[in-house]
NUVO-332812 format. One line per field, with one value per atom (N, C-alpha, C): residue number from 1; residue in three letters; atom name; x, y, z negated. Coordinates in Angstrom, 1 decimal, decimal comma. Example, Ala and Ser with C-alpha at 12.3 -4.5 7.8 and 13.67 -1.06 7.14 Angstrom:
% residues 2
num	c(1  1  1  2  2  2) .
residu	c(ala  ala  ala  ser  ser  ser) .
atome	c(N  CA  C  N  CA  C) .
X	c(13,2  12,3  13,2  12,8  13,7  12,9) .
Y	c(-5,7  -4,5  -3,3  -2,2  -1,1  0,0) .
Z	c(-7,8  -7,8  -7,8  -7,1  -7,1  -7,9) .
END
This chain:
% residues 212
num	c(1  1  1  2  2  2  3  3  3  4  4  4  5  5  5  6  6  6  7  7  7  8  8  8  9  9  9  10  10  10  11  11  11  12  12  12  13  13  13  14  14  14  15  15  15  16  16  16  17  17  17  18  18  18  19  19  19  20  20  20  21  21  21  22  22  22  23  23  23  24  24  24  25  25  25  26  26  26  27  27  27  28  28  28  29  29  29  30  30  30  31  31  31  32  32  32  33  33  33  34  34  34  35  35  35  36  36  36  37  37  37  38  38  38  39  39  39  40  40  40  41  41  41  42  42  42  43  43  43  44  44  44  45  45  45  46  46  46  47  47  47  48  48  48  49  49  49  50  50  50  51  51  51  52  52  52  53  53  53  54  54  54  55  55  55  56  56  56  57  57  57  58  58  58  59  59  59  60  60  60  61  61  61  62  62  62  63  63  63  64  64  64  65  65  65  66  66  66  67  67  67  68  68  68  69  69  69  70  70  70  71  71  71  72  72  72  73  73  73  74  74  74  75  75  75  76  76  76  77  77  77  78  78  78  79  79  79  80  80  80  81  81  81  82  82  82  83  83  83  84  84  84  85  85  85  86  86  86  87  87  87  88  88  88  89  89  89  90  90  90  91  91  91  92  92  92  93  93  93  94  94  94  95  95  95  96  96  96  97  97  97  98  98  98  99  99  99  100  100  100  101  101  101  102  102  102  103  103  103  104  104  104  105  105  105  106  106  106  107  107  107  108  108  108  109  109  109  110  110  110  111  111  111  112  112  112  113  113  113  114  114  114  115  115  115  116  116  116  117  117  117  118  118  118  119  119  119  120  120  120  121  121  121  122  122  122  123  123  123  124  124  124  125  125  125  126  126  126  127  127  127  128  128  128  129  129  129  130  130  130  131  131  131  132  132  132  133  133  133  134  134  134  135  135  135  136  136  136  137  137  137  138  138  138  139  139  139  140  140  140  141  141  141  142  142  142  143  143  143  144  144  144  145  145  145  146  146  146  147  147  147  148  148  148  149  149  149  150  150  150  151  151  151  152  152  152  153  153  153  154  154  154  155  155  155  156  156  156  157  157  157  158  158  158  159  159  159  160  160  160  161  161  161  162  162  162  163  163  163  164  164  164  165  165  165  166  166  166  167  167  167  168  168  168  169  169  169  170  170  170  171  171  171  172  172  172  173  173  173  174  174  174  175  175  175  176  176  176  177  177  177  178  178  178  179  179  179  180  180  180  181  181  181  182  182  182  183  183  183  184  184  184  185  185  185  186  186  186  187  187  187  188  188  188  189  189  189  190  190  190  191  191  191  192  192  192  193  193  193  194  194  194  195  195  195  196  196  196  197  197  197  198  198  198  199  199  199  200  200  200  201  201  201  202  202  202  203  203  203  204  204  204  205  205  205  206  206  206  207  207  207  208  208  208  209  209  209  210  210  210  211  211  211  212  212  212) .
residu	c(unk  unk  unk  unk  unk  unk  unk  unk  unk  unk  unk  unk  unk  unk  unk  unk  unk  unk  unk  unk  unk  unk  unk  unk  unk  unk  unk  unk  unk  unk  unk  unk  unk  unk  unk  unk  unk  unk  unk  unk  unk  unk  unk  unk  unk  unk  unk  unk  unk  unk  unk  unk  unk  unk  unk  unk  unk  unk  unk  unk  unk  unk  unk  unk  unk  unk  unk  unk  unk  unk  unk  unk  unk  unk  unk  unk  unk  unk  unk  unk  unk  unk  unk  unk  unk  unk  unk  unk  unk  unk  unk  unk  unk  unk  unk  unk  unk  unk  unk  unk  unk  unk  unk  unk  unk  unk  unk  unk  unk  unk  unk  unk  unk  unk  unk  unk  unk  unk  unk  unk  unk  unk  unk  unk  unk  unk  unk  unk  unk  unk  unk  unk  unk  unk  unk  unk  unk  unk  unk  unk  unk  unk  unk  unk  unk  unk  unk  unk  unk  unk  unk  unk  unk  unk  unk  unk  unk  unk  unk  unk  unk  unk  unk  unk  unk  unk  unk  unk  unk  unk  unk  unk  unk  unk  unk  unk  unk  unk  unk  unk  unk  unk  unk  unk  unk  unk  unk  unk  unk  unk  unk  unk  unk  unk  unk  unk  unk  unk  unk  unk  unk  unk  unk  unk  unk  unk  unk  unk  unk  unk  unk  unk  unk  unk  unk  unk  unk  unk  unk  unk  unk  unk  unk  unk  unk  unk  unk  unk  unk  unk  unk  unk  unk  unk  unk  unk  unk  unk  unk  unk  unk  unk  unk  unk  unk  unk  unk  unk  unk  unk  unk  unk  unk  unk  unk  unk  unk  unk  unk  unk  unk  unk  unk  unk  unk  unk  unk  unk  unk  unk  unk  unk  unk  unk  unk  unk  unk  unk  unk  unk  unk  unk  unk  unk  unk  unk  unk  unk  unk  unk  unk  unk  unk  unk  unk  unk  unk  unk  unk  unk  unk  unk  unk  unk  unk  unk  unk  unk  unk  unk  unk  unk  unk  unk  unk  unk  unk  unk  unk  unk  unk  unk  unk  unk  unk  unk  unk  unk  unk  unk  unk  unk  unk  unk  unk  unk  unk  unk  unk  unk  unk  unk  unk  unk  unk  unk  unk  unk  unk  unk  unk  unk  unk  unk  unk  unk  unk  unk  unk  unk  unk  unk  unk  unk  unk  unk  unk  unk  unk  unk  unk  unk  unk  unk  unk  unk  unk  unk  unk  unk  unk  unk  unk  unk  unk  unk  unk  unk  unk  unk  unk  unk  unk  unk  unk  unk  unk  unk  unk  unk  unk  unk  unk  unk  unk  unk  unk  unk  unk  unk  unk  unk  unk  unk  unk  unk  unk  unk  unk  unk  unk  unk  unk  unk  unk  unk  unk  unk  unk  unk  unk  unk  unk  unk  unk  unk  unk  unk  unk  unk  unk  unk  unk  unk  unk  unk  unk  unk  unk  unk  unk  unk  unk  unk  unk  unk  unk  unk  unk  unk  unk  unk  unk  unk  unk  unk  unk  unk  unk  unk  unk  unk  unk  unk  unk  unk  unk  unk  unk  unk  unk  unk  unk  unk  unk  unk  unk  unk  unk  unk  unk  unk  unk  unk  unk  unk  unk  unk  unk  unk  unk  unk  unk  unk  unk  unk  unk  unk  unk  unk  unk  unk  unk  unk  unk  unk  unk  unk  unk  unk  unk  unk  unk  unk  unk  unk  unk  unk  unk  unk  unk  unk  unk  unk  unk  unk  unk  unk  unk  unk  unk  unk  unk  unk  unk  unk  unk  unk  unk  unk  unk  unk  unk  unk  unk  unk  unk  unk  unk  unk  unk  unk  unk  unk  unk  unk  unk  unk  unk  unk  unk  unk  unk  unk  unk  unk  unk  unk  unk  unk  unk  unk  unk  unk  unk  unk  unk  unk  unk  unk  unk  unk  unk  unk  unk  unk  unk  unk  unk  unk  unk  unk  unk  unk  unk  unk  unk  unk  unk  unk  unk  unk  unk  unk  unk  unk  unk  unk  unk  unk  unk  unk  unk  unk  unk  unk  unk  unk  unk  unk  unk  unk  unk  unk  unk  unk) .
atome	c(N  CA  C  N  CA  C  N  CA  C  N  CA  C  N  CA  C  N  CA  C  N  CA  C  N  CA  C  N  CA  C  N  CA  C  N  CA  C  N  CA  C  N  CA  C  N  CA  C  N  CA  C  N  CA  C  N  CA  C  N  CA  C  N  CA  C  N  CA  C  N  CA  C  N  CA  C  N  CA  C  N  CA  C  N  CA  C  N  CA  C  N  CA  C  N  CA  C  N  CA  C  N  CA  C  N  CA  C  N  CA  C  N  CA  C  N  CA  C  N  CA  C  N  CA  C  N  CA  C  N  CA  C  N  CA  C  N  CA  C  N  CA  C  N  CA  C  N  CA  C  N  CA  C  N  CA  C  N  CA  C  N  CA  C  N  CA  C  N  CA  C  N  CA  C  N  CA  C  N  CA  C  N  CA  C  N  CA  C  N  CA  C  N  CA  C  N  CA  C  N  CA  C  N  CA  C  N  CA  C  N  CA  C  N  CA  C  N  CA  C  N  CA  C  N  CA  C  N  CA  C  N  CA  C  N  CA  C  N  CA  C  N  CA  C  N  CA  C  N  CA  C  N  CA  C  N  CA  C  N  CA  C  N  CA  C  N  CA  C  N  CA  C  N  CA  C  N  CA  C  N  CA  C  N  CA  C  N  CA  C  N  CA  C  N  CA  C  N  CA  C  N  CA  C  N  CA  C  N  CA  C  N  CA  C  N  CA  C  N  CA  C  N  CA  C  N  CA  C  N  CA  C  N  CA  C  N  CA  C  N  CA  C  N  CA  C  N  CA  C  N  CA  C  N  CA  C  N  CA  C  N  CA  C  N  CA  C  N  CA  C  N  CA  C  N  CA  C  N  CA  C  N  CA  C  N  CA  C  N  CA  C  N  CA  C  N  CA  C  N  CA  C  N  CA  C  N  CA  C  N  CA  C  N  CA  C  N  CA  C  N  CA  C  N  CA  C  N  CA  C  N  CA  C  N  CA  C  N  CA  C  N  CA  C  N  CA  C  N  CA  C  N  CA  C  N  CA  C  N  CA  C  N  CA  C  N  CA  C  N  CA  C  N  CA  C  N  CA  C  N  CA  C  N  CA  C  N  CA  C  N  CA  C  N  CA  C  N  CA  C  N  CA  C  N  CA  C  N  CA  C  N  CA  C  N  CA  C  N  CA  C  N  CA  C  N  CA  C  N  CA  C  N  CA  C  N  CA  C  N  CA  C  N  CA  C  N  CA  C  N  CA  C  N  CA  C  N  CA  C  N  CA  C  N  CA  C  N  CA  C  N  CA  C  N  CA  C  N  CA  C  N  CA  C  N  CA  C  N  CA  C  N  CA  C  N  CA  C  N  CA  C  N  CA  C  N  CA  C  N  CA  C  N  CA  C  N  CA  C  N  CA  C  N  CA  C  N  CA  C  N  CA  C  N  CA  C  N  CA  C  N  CA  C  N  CA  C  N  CA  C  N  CA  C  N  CA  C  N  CA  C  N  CA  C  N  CA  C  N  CA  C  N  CA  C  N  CA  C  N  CA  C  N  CA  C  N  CA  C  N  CA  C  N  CA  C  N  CA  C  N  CA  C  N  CA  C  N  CA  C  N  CA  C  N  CA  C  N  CA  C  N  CA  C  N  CA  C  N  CA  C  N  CA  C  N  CA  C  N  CA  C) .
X	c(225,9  226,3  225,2  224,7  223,9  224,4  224,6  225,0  224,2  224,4  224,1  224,9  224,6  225,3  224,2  224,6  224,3  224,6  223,2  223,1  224,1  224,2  225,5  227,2  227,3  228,6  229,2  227,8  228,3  228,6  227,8  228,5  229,1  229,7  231,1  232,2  233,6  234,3  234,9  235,0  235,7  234,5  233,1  232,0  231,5  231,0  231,0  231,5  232,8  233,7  234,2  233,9  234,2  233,3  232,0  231,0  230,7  231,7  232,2  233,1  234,3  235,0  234,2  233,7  233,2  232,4  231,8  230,9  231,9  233,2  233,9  233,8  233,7  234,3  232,9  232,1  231,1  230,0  228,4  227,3  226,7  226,7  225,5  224,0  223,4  222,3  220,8  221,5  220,8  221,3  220,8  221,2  219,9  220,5  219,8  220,2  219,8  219,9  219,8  220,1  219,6  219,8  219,2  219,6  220,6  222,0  223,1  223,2  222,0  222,6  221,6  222,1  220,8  220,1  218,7  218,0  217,1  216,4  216,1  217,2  217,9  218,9  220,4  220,9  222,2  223,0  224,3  225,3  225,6  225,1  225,4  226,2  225,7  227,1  228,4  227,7  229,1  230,0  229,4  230,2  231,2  230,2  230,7  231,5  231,3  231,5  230,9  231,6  231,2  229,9  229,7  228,8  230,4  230,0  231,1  230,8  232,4  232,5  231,9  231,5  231,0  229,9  229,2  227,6  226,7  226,1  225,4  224,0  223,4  222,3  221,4  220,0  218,9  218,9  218,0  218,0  216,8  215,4  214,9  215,4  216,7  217,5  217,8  217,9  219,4  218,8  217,3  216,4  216,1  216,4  215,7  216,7  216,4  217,1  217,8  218,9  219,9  219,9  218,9  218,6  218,2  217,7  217,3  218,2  219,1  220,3  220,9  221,0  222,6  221,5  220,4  219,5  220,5  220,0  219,7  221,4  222,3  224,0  224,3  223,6  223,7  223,1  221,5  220,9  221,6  221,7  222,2  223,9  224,4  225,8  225,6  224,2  224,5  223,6  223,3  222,7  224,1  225,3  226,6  227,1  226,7  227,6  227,2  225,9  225,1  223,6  223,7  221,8  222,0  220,8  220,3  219,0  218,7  217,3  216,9  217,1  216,4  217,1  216,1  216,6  215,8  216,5  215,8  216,0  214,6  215,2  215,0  215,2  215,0  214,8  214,1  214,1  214,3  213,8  214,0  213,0  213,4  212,3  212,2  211,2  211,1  209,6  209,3  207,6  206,9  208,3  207,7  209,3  208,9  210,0  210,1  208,9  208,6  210,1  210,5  212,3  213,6  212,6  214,1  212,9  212,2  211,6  213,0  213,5  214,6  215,4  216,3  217,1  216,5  215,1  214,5  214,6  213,8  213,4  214,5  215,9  216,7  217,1  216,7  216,9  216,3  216,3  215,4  215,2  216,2  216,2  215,9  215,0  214,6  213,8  213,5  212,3  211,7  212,0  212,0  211,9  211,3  211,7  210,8  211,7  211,0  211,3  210,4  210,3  209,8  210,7  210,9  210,8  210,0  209,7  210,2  210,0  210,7  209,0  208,6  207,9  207,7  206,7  206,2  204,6  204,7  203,0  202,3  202,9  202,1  202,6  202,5  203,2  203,6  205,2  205,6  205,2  204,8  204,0  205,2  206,3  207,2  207,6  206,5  206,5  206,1  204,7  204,6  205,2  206,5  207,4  208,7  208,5  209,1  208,2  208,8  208,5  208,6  209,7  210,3  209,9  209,1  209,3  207,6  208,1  207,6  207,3  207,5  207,2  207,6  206,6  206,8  206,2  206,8  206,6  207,0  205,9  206,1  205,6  206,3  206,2  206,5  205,6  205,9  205,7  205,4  205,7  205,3  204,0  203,3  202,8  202,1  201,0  199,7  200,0  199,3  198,3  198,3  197,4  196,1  195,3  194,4  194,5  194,1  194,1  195,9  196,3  197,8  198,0  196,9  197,0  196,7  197,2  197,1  197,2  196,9  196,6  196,9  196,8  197,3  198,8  199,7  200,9  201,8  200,8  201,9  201,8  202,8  203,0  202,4  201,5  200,3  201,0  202,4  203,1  203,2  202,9  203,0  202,7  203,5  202,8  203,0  203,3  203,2  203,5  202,2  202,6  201,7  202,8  202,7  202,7  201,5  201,2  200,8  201,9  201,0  201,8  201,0  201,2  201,4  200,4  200,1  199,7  200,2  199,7  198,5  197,4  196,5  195,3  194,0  192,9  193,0  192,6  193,0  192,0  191,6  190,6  190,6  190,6  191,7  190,4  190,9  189,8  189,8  188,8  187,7  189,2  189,9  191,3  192,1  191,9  192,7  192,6  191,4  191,1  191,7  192,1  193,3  194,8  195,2  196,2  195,8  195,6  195,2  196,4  197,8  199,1  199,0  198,4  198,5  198,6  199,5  199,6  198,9  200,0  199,9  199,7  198,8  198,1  198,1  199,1  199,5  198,9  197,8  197,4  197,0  198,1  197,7  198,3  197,7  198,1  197,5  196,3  196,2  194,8  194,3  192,9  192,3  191,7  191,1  189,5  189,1  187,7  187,3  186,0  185,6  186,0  186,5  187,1  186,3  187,0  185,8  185,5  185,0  184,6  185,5  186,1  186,9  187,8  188,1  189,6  188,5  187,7  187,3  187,5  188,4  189,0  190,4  190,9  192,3  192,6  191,9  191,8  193,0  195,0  195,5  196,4  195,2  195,5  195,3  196,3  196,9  196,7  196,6  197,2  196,8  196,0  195,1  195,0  196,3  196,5  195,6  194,5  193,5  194,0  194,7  194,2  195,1  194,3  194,7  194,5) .
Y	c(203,6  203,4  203,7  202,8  203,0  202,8  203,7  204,2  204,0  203,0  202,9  204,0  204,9  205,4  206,3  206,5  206,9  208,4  209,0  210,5  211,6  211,0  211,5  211,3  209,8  210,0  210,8  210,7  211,7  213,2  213,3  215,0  214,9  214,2  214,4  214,9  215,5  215,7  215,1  215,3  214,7  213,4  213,3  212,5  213,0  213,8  214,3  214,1  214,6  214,4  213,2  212,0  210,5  209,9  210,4  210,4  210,7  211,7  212,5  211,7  211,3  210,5  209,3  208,6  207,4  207,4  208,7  208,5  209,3  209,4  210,2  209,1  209,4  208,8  207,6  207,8  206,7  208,4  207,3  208,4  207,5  208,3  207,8  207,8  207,1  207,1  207,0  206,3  206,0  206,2  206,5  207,1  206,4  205,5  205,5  206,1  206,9  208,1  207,1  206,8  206,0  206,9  206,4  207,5  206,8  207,2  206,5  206,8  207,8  207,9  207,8  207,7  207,4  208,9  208,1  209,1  209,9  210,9  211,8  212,8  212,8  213,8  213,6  214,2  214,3  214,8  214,8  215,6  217,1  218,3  219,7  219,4  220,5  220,6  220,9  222,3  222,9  222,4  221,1  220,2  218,7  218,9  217,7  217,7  219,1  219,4  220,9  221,8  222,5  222,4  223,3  222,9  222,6  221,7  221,7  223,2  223,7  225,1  225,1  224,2  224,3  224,1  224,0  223,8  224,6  225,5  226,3  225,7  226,1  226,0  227,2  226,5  227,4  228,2  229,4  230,5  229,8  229,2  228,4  227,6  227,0  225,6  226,9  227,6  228,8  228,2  228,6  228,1  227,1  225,9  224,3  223,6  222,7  221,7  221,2  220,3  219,6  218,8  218,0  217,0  217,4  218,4  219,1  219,5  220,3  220,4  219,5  218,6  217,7  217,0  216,9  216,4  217,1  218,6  219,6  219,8  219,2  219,4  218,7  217,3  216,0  216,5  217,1  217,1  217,6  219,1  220,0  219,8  219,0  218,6  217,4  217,0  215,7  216,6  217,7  218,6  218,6  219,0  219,8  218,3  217,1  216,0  215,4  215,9  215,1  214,7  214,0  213,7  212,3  212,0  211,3  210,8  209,7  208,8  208,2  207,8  207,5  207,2  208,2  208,3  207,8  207,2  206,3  207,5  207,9  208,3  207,2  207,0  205,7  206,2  206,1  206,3  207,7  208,9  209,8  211,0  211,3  211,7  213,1  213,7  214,9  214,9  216,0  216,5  217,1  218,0  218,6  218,3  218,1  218,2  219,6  220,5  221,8  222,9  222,8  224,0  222,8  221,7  221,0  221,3  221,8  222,1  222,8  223,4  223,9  223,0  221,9  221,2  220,0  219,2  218,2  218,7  220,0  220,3  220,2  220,6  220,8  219,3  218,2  217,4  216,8  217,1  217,6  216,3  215,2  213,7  212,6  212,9  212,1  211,6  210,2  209,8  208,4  207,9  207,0  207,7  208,4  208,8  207,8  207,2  206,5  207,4  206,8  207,4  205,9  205,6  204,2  204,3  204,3  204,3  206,1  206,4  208,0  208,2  209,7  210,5  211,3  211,5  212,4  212,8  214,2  214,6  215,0  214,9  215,9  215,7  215,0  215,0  216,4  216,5  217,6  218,5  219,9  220,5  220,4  220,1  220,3  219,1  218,0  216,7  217,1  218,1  218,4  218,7  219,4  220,2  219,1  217,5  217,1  216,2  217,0  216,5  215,1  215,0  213,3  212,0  212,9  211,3  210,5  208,8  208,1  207,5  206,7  206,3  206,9  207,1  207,4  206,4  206,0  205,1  205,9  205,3  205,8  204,8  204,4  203,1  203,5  202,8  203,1  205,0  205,8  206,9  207,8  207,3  207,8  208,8  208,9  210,2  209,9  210,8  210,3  211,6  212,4  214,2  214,2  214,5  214,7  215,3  214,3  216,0  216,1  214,7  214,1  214,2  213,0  212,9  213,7  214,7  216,0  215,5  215,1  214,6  215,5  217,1  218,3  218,1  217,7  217,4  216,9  216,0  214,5  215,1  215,1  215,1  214,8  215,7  214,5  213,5  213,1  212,3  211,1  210,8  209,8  208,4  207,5  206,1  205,5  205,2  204,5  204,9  204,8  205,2  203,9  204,0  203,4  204,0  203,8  204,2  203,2  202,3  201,6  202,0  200,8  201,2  202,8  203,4  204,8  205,0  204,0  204,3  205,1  205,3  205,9  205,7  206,4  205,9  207,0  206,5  206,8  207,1  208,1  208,6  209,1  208,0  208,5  209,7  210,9  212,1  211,9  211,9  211,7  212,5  213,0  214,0  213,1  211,5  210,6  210,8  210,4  210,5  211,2  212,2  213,4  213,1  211,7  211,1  209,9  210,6  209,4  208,6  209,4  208,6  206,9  207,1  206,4  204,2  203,8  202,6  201,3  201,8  200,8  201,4  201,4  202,0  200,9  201,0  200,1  200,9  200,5  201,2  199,9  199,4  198,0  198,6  197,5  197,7  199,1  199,4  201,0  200,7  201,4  201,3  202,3  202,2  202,9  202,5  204,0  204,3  204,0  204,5  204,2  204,6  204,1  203,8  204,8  205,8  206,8  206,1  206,7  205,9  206,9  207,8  208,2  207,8  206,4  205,1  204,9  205,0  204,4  205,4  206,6  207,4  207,4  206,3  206,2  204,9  205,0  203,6  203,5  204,3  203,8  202,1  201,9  201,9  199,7  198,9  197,6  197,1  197,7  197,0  198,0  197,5  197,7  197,4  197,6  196,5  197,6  196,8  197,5  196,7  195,1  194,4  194,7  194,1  194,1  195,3) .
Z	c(30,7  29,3  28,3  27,4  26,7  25,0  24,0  22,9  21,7  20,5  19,2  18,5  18,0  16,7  15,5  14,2  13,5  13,4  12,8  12,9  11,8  10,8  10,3  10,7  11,2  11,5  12,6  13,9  15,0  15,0  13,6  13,4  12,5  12,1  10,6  11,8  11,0  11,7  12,7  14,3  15,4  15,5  14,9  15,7  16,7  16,9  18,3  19,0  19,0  20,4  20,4  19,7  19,9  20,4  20,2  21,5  22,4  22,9  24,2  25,0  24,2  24,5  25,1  24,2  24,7  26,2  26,4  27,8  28,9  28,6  29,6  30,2  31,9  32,9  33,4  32,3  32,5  32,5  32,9  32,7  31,7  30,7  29,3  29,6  29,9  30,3  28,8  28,2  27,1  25,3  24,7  23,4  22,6  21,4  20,1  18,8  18,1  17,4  15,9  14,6  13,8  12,7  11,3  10,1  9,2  8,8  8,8  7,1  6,2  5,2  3,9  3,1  1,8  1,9  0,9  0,5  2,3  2,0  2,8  4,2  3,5  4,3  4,0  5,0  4,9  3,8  3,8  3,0  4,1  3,6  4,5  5,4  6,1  7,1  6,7  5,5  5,2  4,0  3,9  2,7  3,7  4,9  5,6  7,1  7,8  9,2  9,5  10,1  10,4  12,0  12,8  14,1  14,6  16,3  16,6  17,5  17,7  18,7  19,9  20,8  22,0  21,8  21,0  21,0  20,4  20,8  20,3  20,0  18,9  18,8  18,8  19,1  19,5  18,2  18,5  17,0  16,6  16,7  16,4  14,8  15,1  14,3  13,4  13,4  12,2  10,9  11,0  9,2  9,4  10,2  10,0  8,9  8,5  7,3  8,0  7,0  8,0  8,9  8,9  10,0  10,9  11,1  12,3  13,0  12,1  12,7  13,2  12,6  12,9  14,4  14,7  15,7  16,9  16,5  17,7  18,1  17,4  18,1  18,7  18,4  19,3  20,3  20,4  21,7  22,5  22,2  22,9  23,4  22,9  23,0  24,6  24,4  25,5  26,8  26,6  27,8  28,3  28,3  28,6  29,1  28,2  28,6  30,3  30,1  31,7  31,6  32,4  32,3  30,5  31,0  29,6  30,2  30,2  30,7  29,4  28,7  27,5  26,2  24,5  24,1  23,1  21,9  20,7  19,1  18,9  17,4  16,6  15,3  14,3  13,0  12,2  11,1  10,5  11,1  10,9  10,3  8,8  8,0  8,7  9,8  9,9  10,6  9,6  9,2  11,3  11,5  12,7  13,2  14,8  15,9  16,4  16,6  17,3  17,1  16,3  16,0  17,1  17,7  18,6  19,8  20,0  21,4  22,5  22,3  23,5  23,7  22,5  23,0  24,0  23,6  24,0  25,1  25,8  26,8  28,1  28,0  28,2  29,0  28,3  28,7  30,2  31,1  32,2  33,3  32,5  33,5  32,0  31,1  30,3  30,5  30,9  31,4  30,0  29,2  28,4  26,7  25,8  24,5  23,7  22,1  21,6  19,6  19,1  17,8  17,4  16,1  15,1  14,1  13,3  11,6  11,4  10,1  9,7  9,5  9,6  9,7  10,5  11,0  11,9  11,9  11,2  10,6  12,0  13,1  14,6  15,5  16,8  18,0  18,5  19,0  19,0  20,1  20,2  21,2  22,9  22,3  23,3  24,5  24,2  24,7  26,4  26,6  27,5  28,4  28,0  29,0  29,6  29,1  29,6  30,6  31,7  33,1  33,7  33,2  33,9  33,1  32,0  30,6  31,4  31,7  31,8  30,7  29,6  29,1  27,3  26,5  25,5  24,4  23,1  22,2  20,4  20,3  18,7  17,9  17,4  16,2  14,9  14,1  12,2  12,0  12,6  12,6  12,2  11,0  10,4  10,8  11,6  12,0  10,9  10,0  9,0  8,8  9,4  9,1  10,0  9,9  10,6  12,0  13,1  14,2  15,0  14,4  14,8  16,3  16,8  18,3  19,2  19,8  20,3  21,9  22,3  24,0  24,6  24,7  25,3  25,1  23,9  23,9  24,6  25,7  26,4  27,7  28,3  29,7  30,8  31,5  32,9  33,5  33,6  34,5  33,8  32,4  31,5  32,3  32,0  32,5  31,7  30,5  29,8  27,9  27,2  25,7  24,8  23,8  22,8  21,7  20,8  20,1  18,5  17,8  17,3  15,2  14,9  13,1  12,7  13,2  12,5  10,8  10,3  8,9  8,2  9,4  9,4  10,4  9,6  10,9  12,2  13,6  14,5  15,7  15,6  16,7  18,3  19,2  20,4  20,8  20,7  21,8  23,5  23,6  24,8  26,0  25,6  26,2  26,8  26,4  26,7  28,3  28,5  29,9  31,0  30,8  31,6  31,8  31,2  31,6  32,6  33,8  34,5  35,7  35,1  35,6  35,0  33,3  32,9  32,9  33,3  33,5  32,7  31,0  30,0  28,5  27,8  26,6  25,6  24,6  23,2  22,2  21,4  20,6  19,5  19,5  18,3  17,1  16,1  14,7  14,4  14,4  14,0  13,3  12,7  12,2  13,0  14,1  15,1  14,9  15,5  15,7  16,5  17,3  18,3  19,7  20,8  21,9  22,7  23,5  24,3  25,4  26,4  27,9  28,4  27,7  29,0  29,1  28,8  29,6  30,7  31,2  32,1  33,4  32,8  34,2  34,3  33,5  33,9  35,1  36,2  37,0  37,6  37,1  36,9  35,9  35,1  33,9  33,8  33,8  33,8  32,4  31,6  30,1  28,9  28,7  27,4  25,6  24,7  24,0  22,6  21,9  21,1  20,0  19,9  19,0  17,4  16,5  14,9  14,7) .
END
């Protein structure tokens, strides 16, 4: 079972558990996460829903802003539901992921994570710790800070990342090379620098996309 819903209505009252509902009896395999509400952020929790009772969040989330929150009850809510193979955020204005490092992690049969337009100032340090993720994509996602693409970040098991319309120039570090699971490398639409030679030690590596 693979799941469209919007990030505010799943945590308004009794969204959650109509999302629970929905994957009873089935295994949810797939989740796309979308931003369902004007402006920047949500309406509070405590104007809109409380947490639901069975879900705790990390002490990490207690000081994060709403969206973080309303992230980390979904996440941590679909640890309890079962595995999860791949998961879509979309449109999601948040500066750092690092305060959802426990719930992400947790997710321990993720193998597919994508990020779709929104913001994102720094690939999150907690990418590494997922073991199973094959393929990772980040589109529109504004890595716009200096010093963004942190190659220590991604998982050695990676086989496939995409990387394209960073709304910024884009300097792959010579670090690339140490992903040498690597398959398929999308690095279109970017205003990129100079290309290291160390792709020339990924001699896993099929598919090359540099162009525009």
């Amino acid at each position: 079972l693979v799941l469209r819903v919007g990030l505010h209505a799943v945590t308004t009252p009794g969204g959650f558990q109509a999302l629970a509902d929905a994957a009873l009896g089935t295994q949810l395999v797939g989740l796309a996460l979308y931003r369902d509400f004007p402006g920047t952020s949500p309406p509070a929790f405590s104007a809109a829903a409380p947490l639901p009772a069975a879900v705790q969040l990390p002490p990490a989330l207690a000081q994060a802003d709403d969206l973080q929150q309303r992230l980390g009850v979904v996440l941590q809510g679909l640890v309890e539901q079962g595995s999860l193979w791949e998961l879509v955020l979309q449109d999601m204005e948040i500066a750092s992921l690092d305060a959802l490092g426990p719930c992400f992690s947790s997710l321990s049969a993720l193998t597919r994570l994508e990020f779709q337009g929104g913001v994102m100032r720094q690939l999150p340090s907690f990418l590494s710790q997922l073991t199973s993720l094959r393929t990772l994509s980040l589109s529109n996602a504004h890595l716009a800070v200096r010093g963004a693409f942190n190659i220590k970040a991604l998982p050695k098991g990676l086989h496939h990342l995409t990387l394209t319309h960073s709304h910024a120039a884009l300097n792959l570090p010579p670090a690339v090379g140490t992903l040498r699971g690597l398959v398929s490398l999308n690095l279109s639409h970017n205003k990129l620098g100079a290309v290291p030679n160390a792709l020339g030690a990924l001699s896993q590596l099929t598919v090359l996309d540099l162009s525009h």
